[in-house]
C-alpha positions as CSV (number, residue, x, y, z in Angstrom):
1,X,54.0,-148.2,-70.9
2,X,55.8,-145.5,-73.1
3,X,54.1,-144.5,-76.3
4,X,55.4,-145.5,-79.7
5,X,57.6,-142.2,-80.3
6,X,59.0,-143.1,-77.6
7,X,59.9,-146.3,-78.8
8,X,61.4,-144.9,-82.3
9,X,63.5,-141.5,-81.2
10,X,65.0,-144.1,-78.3
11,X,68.4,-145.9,-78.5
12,X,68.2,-149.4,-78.6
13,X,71.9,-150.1,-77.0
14,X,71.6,-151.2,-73.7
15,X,74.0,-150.7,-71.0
16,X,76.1,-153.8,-70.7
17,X,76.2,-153.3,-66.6
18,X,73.5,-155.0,-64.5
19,X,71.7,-153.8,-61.5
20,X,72.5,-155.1,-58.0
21,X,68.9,-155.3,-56.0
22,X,67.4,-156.3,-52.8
23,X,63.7,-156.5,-51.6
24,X,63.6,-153.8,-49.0
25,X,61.4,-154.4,-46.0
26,X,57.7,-154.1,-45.8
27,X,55.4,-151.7,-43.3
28,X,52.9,-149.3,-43.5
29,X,49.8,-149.0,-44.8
30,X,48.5,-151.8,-46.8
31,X,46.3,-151.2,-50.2
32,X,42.6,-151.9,-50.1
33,X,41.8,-151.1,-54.1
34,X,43.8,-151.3,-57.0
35,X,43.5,-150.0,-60.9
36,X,43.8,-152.7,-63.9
37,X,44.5,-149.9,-66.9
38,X,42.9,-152.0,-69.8
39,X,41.3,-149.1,-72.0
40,X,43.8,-149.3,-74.7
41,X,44.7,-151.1,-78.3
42,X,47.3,-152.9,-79.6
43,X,47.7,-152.6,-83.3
44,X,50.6,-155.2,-83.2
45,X,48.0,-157.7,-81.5
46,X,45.7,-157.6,-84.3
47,X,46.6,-160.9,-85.6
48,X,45.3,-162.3,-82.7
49,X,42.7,-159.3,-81.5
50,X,41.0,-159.4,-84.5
51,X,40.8,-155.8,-84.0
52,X,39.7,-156.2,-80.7
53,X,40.6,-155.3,-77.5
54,X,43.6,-156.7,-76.3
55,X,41.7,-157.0,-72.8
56,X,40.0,-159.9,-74.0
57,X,43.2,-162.2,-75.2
58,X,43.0,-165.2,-73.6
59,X,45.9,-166.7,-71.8
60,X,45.9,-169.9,-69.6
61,X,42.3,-170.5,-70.0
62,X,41.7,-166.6,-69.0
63,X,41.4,-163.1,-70.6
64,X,43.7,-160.8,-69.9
65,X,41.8,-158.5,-67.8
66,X,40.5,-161.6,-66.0
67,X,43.7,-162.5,-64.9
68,X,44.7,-159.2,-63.6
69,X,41.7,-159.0,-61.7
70,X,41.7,-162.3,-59.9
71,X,45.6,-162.0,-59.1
72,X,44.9,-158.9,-57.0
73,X,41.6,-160.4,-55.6
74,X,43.8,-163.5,-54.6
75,X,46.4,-160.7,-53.4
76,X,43.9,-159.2,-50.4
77,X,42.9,-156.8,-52.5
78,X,39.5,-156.0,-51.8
79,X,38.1,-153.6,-54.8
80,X,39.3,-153.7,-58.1
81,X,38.5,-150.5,-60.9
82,X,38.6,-151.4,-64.6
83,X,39.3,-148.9,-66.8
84,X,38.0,-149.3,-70.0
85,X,37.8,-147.4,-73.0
86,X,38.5,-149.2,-77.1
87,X,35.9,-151.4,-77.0
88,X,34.5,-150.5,-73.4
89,X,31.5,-152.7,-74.0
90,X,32.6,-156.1,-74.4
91,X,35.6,-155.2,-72.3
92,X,33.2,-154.1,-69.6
93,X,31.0,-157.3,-69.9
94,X,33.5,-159.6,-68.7
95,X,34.5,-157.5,-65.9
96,X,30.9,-157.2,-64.3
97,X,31.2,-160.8,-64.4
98,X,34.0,-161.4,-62.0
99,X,32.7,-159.9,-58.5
100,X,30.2,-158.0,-58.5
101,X,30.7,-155.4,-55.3
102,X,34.4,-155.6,-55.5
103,X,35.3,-155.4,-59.6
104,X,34.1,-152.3,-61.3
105,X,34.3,-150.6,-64.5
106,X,34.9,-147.1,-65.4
107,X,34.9,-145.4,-68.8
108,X,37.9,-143.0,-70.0
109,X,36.9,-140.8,-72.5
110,X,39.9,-139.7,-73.5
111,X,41.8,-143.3,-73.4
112,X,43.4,-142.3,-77.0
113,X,45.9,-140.0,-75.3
114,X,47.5,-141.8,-73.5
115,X,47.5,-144.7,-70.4
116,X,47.6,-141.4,-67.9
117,X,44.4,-140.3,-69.1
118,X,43.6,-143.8,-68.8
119,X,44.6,-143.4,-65.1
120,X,42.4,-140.3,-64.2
121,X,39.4,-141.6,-64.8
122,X,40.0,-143.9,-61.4
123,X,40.8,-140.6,-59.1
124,X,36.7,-140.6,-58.3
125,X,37.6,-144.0,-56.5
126,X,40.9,-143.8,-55.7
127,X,41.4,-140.1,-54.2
128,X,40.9,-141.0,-50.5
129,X,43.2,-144.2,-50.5
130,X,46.6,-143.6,-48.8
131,X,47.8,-146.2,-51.3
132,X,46.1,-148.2,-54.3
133,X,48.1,-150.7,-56.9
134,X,48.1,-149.6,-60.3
135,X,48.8,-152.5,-63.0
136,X,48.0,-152.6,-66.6
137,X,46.4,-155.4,-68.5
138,X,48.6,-156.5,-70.9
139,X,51.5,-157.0,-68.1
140,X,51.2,-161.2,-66.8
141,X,53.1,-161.3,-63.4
142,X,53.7,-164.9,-62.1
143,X,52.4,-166.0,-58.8
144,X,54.0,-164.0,-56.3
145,X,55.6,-161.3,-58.5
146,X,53.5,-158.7,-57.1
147,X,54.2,-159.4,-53.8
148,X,56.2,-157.5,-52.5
149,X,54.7,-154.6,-54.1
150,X,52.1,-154.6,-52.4
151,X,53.7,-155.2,-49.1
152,X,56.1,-152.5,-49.9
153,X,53.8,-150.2,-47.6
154,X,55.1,-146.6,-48.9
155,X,55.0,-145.6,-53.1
156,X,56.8,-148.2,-55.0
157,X,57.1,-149.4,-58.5
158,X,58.0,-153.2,-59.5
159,X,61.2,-153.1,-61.3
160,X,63.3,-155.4,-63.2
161,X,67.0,-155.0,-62.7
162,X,68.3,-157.1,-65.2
163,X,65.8,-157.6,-68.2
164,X,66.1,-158.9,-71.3
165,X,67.4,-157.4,-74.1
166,X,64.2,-157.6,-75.9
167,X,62.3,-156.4,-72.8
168,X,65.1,-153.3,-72.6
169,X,64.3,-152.4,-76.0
170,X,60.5,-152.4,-75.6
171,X,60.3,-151.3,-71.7
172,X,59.9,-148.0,-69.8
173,X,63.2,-147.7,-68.1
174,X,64.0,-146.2,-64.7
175,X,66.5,-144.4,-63.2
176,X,67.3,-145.8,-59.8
177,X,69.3,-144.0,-56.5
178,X,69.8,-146.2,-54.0
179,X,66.4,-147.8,-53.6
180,X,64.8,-144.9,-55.2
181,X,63.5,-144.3,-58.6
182,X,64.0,-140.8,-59.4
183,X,62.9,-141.0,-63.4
184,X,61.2,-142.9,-65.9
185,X,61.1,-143.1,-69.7
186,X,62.4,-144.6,-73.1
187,X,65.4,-141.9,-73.4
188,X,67.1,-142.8,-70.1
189,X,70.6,-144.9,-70.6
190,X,69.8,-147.4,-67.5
191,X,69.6,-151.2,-67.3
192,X,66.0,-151.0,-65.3
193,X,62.8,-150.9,-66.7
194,X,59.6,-150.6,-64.6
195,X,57.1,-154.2,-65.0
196,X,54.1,-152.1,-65.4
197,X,52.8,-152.0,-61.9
198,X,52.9,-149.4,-59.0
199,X,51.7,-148.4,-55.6
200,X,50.8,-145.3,-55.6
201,X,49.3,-142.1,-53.3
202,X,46.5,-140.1,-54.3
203,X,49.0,-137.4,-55.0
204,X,49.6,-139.8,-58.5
205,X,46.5,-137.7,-59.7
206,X,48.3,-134.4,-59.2
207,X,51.1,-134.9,-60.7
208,X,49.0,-136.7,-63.7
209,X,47.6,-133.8,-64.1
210,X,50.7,-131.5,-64.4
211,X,52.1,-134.2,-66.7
212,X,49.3,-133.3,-68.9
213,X,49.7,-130.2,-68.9
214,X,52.9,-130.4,-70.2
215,X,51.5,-132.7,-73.1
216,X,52.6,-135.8,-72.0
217,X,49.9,-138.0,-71.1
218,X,52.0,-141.2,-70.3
219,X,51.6,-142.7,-67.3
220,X,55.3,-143.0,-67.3
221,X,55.0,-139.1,-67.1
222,X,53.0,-139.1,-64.7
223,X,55.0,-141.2,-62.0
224,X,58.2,-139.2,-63.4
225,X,56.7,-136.5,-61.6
226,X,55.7,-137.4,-58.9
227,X,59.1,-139.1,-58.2
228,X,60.7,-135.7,-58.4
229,X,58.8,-134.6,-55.3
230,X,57.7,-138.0,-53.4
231,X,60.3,-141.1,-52.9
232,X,59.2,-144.2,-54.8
233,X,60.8,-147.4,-53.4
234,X,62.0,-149.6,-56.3
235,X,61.1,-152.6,-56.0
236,X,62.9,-155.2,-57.6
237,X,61.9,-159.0,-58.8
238,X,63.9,-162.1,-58.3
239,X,64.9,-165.0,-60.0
240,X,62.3,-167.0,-59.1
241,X,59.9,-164.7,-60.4
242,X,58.7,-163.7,-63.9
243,X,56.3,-161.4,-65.8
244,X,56.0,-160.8,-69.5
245,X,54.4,-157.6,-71.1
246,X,52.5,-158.8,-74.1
247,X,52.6,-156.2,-76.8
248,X,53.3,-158.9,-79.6
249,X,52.2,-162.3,-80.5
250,X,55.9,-163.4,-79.8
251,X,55.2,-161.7,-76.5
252,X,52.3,-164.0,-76.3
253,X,53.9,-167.2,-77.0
254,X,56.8,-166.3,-74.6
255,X,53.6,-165.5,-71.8
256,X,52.3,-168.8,-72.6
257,X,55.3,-170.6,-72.2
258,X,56.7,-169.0,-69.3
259,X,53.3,-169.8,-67.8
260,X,53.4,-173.4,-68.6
261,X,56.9,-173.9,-66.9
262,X,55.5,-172.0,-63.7
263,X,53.2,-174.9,-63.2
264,X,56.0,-176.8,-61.8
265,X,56.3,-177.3,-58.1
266,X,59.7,-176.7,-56.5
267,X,59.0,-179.8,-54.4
268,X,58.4,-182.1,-57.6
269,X,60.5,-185.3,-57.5
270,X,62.9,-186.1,-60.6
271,X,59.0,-188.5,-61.7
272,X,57.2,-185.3,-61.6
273,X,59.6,-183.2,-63.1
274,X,61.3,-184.6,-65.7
275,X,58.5,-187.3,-66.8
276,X,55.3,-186.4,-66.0
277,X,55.4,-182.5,-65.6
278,X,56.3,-182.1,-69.7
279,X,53.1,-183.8,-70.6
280,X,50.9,-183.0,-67.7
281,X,51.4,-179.3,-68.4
282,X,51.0,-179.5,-71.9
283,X,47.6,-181.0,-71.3
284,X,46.9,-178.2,-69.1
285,X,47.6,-175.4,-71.4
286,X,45.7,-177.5,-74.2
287,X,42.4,-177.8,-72.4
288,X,42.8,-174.4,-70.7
289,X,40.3,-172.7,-73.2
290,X,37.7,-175.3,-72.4
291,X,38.3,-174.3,-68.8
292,X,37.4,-177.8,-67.5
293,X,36.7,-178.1,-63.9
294,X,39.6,-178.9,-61.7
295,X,37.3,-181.5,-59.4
296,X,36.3,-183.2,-62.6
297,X,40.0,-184.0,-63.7
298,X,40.5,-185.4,-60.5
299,X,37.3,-187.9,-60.8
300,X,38.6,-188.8,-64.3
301,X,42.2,-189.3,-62.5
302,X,40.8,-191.4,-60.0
303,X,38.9,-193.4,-62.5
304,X,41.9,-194.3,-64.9
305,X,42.9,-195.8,-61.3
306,X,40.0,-198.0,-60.6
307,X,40.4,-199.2,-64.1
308,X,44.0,-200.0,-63.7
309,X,43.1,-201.6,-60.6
310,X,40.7,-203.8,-62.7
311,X,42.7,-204.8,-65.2
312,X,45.5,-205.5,-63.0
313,X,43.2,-207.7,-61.1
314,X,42.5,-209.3,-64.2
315,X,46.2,-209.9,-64.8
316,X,45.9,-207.6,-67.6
317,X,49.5,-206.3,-66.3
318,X,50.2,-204.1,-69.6
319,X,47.4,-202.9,-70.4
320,X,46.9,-202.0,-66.5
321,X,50.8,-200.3,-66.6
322,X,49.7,-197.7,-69.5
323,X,46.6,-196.6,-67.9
324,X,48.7,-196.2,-64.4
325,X,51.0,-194.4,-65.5
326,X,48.2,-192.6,-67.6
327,X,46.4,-191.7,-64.3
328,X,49.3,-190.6,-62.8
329,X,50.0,-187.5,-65.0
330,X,46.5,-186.7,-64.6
331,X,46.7,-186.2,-61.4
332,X,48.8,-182.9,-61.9
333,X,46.2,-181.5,-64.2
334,X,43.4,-181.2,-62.1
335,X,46.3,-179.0,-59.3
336,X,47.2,-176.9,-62.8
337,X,44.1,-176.2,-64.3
338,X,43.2,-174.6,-60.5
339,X,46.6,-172.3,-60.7
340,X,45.8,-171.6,-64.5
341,X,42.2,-170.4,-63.1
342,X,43.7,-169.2,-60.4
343,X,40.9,-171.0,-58.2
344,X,43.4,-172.9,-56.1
345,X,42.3,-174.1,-52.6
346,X,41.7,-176.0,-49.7
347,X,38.8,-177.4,-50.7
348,X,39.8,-178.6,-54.2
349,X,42.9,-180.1,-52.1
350,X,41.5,-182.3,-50.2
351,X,39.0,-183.7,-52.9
352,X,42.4,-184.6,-54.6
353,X,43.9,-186.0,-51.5
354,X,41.1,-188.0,-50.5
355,X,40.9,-189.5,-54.4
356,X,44.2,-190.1,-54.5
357,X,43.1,-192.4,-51.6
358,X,41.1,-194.5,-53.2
359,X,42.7,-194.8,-56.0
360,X,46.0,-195.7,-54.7
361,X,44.5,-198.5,-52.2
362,X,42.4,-199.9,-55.4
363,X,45.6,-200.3,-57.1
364,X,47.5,-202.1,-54.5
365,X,44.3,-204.4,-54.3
366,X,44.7,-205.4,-57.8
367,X,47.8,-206.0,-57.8
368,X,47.5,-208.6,-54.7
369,X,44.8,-210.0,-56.7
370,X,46.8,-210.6,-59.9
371,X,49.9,-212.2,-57.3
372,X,47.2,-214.3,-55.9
373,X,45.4,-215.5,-59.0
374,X,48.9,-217.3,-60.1
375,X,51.3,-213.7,-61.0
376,X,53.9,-215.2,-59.0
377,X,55.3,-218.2,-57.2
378,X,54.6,-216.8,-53.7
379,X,52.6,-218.1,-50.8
380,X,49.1,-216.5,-50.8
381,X,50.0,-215.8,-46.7
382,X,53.1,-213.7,-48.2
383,X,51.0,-211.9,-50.9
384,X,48.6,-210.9,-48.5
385,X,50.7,-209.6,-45.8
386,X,52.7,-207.5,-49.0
387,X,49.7,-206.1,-50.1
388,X,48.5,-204.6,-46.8
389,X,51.7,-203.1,-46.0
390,X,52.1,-201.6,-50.0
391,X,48.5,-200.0,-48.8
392,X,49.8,-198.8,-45.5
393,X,52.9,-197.5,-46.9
394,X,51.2,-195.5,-49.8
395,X,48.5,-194.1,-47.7
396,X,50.9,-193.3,-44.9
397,X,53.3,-191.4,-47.2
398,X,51.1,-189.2,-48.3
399,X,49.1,-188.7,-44.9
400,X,52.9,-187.7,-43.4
401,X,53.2,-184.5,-45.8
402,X,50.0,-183.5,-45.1
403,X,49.9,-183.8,-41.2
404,X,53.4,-182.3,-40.7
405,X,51.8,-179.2,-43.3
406,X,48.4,-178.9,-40.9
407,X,50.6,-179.1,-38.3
408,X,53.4,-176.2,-39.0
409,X,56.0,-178.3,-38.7
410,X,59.3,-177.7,-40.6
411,X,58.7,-179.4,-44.4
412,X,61.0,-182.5,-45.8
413,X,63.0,-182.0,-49.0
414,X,60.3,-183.3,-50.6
415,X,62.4,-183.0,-54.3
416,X,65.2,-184.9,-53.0
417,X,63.0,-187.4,-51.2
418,X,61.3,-188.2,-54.4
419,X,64.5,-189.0,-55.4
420,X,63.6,-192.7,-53.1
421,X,60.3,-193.1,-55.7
422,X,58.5,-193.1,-52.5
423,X,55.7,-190.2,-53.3
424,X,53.1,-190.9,-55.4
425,X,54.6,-189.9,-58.7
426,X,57.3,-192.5,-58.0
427,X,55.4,-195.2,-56.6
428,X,52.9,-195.1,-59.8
429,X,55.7,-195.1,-61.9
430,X,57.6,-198.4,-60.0
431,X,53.6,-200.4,-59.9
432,X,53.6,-199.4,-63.8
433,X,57.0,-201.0,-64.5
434,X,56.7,-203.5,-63.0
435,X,53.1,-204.4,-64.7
436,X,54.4,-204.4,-67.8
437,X,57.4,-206.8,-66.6
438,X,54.6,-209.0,-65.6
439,X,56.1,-208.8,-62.2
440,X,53.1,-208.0,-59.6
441,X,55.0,-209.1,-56.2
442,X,58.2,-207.1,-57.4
443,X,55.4,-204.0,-57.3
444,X,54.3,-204.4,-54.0
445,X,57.6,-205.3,-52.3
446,X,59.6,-202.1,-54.3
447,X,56.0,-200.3,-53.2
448,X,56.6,-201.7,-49.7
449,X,60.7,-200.7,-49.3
450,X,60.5,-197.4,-50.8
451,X,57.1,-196.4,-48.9
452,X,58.8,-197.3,-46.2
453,X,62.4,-195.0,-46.5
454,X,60.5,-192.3,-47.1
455,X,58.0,-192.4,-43.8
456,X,61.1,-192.9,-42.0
457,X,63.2,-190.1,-43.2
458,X,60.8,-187.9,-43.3
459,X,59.6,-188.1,-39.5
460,X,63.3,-187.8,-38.9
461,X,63.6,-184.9,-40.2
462,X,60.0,-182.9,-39.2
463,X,61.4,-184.4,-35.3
464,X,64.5,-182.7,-35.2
């Protein structure tokens, strides 16, 4: 990050032309280690500091310097240096909590001159590497931002070609050739500014030093140099990807809610998206500083469904239709909460799955039960038959996805299938209608029908 004279001698106009960028390919030598820079304060942040270390802000259920460090553990990173220095201690607490072996902490005694300084106090673990990522704390990249950074396999820095004006005005900008930066800093007249993370060769060190030298202890000044001599792949984000530097509580409530939105799955149906997605996230974010375990949502989830199941069965149809439908946007919490936490996996996966289940076949039970105990004018020998195929149809649509995933197979448009109400977000939605029509064998036949279209077109398409 520049320092703040940069900020004030630079020209806040920014060039109206925008940046045409590709990934380049990736090769080479992989990183092993990485640096989180998090040794310095942020006067602006005090409102929400309290005069502590902006390290330490919380975001999504995670501080700062926790979040940096798990994205590049989830990354394949395998060691992770801390650099600490304004409020080292507390700063340093936390981080000998994350993984011990792999995360460490290392003072910089001279922190107050500048994030370069900040830098060489990593060259005792860093100067063997042929390559190590270098990010700073108060920079939040989205899932997969960093990517193809670190894939990049040669010196890189992650750029973005067409910021916001806001983000121009504040950001370190770079001056590209080709796919080369050649220059960094607040005086340069370009539309990219760098996102505050870097792959770097132990030759960084070097060239920190001669930056020094000169007086500028920047890490901007530091990579400026070695650009002259070294070529330094730009890397650019895409549209689908986002970061946010956080020097600002406005910075912090634009962090916040671009990590909110990011909870959304591209293959949400319109249910998910446009109905239960707004709450369900909201809830995320809400309990995030609790951090509540991911597991237990789902239990809680699954037991709003054994109680709708109940009250259906006890033709209780409205009643039964809230707490559906109130089940149903649970069920994304417990999947958001574990990308908040960044503790997504295959384990908490198939807990869901498996709950989802049971909860889906103890609905369909209670709503035969209602039909049967005088919800409609049916046959009982019609009811029964409707209700075993609802069952079969919901467990089968969801067992479809998942075996075509474990088996590699080419994946369904699973946002325009949802479009049939046949996944589980629709399907909820249609039983929790319908219970509040009073209209339990309308459930299980639109249950049925919709179940149904789905299975079939989606083993069309995974066949072709």
């Amino acid at each position: 990050m520049p320092e703040a004279s940069e900020r004030d001698s630079a020209s806040s106009e920014r060039p109206s032309h925008h940046l045409e960028m590709t990934p380049g390919p990736t090769s080479g030598v992989q990183p092993r280690m990485a640096v989180v820079l998090a040794a310095g304060r942020s006067e602006r942040l005090r409102a929400v500091t309290g005069g502590g270390s902006k390290a330490l802000v919380q975001l999504g259920g995670l501080k700062l310097v926790e979040r940096a460090v798990r994205g590049l553990l989830n990354m394949g990173i395998r060691e992770v240096v801390v650099v600490v220095g304004y409020h080292a201690g507390p700063v340093g607490a936390v981080v000998s909590r994350l993984k011990p072996g792999r995360v460490n902490a290392v003072l910089a005694h001279d922190w107050e001159l500048g994030n370069g300084s900040s830098l060489a106090a990593a060259e005792e673990f860093m100067h063997e590497q042929d390559l190590f990522v270098v990010i700073t704390v108060d920079h939040v990249f989205g899932e997969g931002t960093l990517h193809n950074l670190v894939r990049a396999g040669e010196p890189a820095v992650l750029v973005d070609p067409n910021p916001s004006s806001d983000a121009w005005d504040e950001g370190c900008r770079v001056r590209i050739r080709g796919e080369r930066a050649v220059a960094f800093g607040k005086h340069i007249d370009e539309p990219a500014i760098d996102c505050g993370a870097f792959l770097l060769p132990s030759e960084a060190f070097e060239s920190q030093r001669e930056a020094a030298a000169e007086g500028d202890h920047t890490l901007s000044g530091a990579v400026s140099r070695l650009a002259a001599y070294r070529r330094l792949r730009a890397v650019p984000i895409t549209d689908r990807m986002w970061w946010q530097d956080i020097d600002t509580p406005k910075d912090l409530r634009k962090a916040r809610s671009q990590l909110r939105r990011s909870l959304v799955k591209d293959g949400d149906g319109p249910v998910s998206r446009y109905l239960n997605r707004p709450v369900s996230t909201r809830i995320s974010m809400a309990l995030a500083p609790v951090r509540p375990s991911p597991d237990l949502i789902s239990l809680v989830s699954v037991g709003l469904a054994l109680v709708a199941a109940w009250l259906l069965a006890t033709s209780r149809g409205i009643l039964g239709g809230i707490v559906i439908y109130a089940a149903s946007v649970l069920d994304g919490v417990d999947g958001e909460t574990a990308r908040l936490f960044m503790r997504a996996g295959p384990r908490g996966a198939m807990l869901d799955g498996v709950l989802d289940r049971v909860g889906d076949a103890a609905v369909m039970a209670g709503l035969g039960v209602w039909a049967l105990s005088g919800g409609s004018g049916s046959s009982a020998e019609l009811i029964t038959w409707l209700t075993v195929a609802a069952t079969a149809g919901s467990l089968l649509s969801m067992a479809s996805k998942d075996r075509a995933t474990a088996l590699g197979l080419p994946p369904a448009p699973e946002r325009q299938l949802g479009y049939l109400l046949g996944g589980r977000d629709g399907r909820l939605l249609l039983v929790a209608v319908c219970s509040i029509l009073g209209r339990p064998t309308l459930a299980l036949i639109t249950v049925t029908v919709t179940s149904a279209v789905s299975l079939a077109l989606r083993l069309r398409i995974v066949r072709r």
